[in-house]
N, C-alpha and C positions, 0 to 999 in steps of 0.2 A: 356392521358398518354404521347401524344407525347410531348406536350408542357413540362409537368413537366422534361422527360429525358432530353431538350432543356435545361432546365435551369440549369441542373446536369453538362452538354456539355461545358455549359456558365461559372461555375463555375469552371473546368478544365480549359479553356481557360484564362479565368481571372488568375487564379494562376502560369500561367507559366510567366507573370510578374512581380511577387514577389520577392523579393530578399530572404523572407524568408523561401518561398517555394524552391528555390534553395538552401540556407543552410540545411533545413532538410533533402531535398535528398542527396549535400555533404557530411554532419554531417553522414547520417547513411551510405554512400557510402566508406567513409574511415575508418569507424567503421568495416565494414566486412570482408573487406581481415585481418584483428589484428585480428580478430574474427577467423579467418581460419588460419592464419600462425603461430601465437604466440604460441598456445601450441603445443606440439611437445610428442609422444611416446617417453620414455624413456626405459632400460632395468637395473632393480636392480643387484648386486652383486649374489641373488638367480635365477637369471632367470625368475622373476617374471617383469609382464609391469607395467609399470605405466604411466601417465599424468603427464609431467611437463611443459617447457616453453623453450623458444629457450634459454634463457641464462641463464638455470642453467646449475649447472658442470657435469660434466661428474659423478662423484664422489657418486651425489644426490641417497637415493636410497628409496626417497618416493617425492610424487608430490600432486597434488590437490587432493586426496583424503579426507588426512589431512583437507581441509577445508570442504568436504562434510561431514566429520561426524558429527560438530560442525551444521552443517545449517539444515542437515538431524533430528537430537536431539530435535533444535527448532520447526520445522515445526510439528515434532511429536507431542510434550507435546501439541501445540496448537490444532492439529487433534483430542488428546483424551481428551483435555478439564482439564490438571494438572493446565497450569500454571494460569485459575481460579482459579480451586479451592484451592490452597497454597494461591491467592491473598483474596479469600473469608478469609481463617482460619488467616491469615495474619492481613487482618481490624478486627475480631473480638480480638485477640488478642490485637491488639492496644488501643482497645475500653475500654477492662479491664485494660488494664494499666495504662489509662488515670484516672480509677475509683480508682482503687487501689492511684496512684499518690495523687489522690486528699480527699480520706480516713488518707493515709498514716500523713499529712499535717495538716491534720484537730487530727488527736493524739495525734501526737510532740507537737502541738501548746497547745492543753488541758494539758498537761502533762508537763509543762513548766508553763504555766499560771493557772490553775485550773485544778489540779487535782483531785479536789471533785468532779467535776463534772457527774453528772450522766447519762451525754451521753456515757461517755466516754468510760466503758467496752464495750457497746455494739457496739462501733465504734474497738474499739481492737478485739471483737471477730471477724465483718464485714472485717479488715484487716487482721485476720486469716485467714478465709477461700476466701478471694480474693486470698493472696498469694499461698493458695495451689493450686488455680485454674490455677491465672498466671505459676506455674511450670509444671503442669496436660499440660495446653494447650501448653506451651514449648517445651514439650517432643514431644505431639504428631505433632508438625509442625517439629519439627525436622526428627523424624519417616517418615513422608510422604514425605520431602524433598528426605530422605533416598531412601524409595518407589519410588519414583519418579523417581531417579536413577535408580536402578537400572531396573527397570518396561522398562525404554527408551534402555537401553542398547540391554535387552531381547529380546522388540517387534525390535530393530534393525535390531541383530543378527538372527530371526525367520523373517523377510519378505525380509533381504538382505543375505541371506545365500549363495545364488547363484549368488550374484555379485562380479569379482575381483576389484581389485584396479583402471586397468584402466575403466573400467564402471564406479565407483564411480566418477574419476576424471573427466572424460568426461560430467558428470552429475551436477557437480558441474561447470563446465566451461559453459555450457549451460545456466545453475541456475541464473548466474552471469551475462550473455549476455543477458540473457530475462533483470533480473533487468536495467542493464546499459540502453535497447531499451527499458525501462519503463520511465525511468526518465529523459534520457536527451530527448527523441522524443516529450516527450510531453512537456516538455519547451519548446521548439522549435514552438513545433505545435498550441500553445495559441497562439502566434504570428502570424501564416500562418491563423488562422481564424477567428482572433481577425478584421482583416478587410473584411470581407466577407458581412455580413451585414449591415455597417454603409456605406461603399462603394455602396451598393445596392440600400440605403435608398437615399443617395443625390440629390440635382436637377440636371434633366438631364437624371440621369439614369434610376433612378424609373419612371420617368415621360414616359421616349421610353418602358419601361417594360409594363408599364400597358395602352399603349394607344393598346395592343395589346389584343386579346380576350382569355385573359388566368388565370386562379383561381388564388386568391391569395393565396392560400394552396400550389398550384402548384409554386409561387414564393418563398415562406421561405422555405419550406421545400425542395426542389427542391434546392438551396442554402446548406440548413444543411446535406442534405443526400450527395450531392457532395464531400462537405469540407470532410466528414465522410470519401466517398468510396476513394477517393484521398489518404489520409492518410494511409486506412487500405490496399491500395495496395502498397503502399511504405510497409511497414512493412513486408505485406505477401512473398515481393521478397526479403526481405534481410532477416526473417527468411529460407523460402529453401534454399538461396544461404547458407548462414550459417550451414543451417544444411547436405548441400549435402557437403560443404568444409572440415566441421569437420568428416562426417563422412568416406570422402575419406580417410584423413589426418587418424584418427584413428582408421577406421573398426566397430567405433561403432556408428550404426544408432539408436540413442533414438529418437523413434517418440514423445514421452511424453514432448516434447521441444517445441510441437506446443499445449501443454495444456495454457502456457501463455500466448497463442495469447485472447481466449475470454474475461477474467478481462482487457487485456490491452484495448481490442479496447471499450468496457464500458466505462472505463477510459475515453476515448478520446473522447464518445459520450458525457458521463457526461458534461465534462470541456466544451465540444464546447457547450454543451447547456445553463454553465452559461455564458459564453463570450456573446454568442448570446444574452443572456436576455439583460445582460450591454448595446451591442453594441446596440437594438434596444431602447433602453430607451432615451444614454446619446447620440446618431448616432456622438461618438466619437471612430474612430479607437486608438487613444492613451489611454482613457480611460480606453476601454475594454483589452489591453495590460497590462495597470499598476494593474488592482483591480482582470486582469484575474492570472498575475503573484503570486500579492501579496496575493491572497489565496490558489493559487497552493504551492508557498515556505513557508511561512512565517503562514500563519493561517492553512495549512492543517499540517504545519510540528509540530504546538504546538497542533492539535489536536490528531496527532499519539502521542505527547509524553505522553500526559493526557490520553490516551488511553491503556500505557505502566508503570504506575504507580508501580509495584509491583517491575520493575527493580531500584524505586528510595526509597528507604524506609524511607528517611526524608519527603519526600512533600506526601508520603501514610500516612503519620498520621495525618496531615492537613483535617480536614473536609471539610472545606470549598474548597479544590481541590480535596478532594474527590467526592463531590455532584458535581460539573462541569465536572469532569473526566464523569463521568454518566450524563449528561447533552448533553455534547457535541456528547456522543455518537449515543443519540436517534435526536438531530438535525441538524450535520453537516454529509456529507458522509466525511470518510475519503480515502483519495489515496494512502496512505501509508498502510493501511492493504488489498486493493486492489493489492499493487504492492505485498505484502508479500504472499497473494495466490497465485498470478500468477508464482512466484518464486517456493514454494512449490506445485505447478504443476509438474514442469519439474524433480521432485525427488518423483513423483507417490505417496506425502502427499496431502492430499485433505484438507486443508484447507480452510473450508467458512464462511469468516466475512456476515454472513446473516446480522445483523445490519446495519454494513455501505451498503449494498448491497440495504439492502430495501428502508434507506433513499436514498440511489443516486439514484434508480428508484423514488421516489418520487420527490426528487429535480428536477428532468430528466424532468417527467411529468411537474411539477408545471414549469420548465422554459420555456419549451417549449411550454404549454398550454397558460400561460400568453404572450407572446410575440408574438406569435402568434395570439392570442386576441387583441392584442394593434395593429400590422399590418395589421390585417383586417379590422378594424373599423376607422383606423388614414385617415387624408383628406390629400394623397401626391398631 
């Protein structure tokens, strides 16, 4: 055990020569006093507080609340499981309209060219009672939309009844700061251990590593768990600092702010474990930067949008991105509905993408088992 903390030690040490270990601590270092100074207690015209910001007007007489309702609404329908099922009733709806479309088509066309034909009542009565289906199912997407409404407003008003405005704001400003130290930290933090291992692997270094009497279990992972704890102690100090700033600044202490902290640091185990696969495959430090980047932005961001189909209602009727929307779900993790938990954490919605969750423990496993496998057996 001593040798693997040793390489934990090693991996600290090595990273205080990063440049982009110093921009992450930067980046989140000047991120927290704005985190603590910018919003500001307000008092309304009723004697009511609110949350707003150093530079609204005096005048103001509501503040971040306003956005927590909006974020609170979503995190809900997702908790109880609406904004499936609208997407369920939603495809199927589509499905009939595609039949009806293509009935409707097939009529005109008889009915224009042969209308002796003796398909053809049977196709007119088949576009009767499609039609009345199509308005049947109409109404009731509408109705449940309706429901849906008002159902969110209710469970609102029944589990926030005893929150004022500035709790609300406070909770939304939180909401926001979790998000922002989801998204920018971990762009960041591909970078800071995107060289961790191809660094490791080189001649020279690997070569003084392993002329010493120590596991190779004890070298990669002793490396990954480093990068890991490194990271998750930058984080853990700029959430207290954050949260003891805001709640000087505004008396209100939400411990439910440090609910974002478990999905993020996932996240960050996830990511480091595909860099890591990359980095030990291609023992390119730029490599694993560019393919770690490029599926962090660019393929995880078209996996959450495929994953968000019901907010696009032209590409929902597209089969063919429909079957991939469910494709990608059961084999890509996404980090975008990771960050949206972790988000709806800190507003006491318990939002759990078990899907992506289950796949990034499998990806997690599978990268780290495999590379792991290829470093123990490789002849450095």
């Amino acid at each position: 055990m001593s040798a693997f903390l040793a390489i934990v030690h090693d991996t600290w040490r090595q990273s205080k020569h990063q440049w982009v270990m110093l921009l992450l601590i930067g980046a989140v270092g000047l991120y927290v006093p704005f985190a603590i100074i910018f919003p500001q207690v307000r008092e309304a015209p009723d004697g009511s507080k609110f949350l707003g910001t150093i530079f609204q007007k005096d005048s103001a007489q509501s503040g971040m609340e306003m956005g927590w309702q909006g974020l609170y609404a979503d995190a809900l329908r997702q908790e109880m499981g609406y904004d499936d099922e609208i997407e369920k009733r939603s495809e199927e709806l589509n499905k009939l309209l595609d039949r009806f479309g293509e009935v409707d088509y097939r009529v005109k066309s008889l009915e224009s060219n042969d209308p002796a034909n003796p398909e053809l009542p049977a196709l007119v009565s088949e576009r009767r009672e499609l039609e009345q289906e199509r308005d049947r199912r109409n109404r009731d997407l509408i109705q449940l939309r309706q429901y849906v409404r008002e159902e969110v407003d209710r469970l609102t008003t029944e589990r926030t009844a005893n929150i004022d405005k500035l709790q609300k704001g406070a909770e939304f400003w939180l909401s926001s700061t979790a998000q922002f130290l989801f998204m920018v930290s971990l762009i960041i933090y591909l970078f800071v251990c995107a060289g961790y291992v191809p660094n490791m692997i080189e001649a020279g270094s690997i070569d003084l590593v392993l002329s010493k009497p120590i596991r190779r279990w004890h070298i990669y992972f002793g490396k990954y768990v480093g990068g890991l704890l490194l990271y998750s102690l930058i984080l853990l100090i700029a959430y207290v600092l954050i949260f003891t700033g805001v709640g000087l600044r505004t008396g209100v202490w939400h411990w439910k702010f440090f609910g974002a902290l478990p999905m993020t640091l996932f996240s960050a185990a996830l990511l480091f474990s595909i860099i890591a696969w990359v980095g030990l495959w291609t023992r390119s430090t730029l490599m694993s930067a560019i393919l770690g980047l490029v599926y962090y932005v660019i393929v995880d961001s078209a996996i959450g949008y495929l994953g968000d189909l019901g907010g696009t209602p032209f590409l929902a009727d597209v089969p063919a991105i429909q079957t991939m929307a469910e494709v990608t779900k059961l084999i890509f993790p996404s980090f975008v509905w990771l960050r949206e938990s972790a988000e709806a954490a800190v507003l006491s919605v318990y939002v759990f993408p078990w899907k992506h969750v289950v796949v990034g423990v499998i990806w997690l496993i599978i990268c780290l088992g495999t590379s792991y496998n290829r470093f123990r057996i490789n002849d450095y």
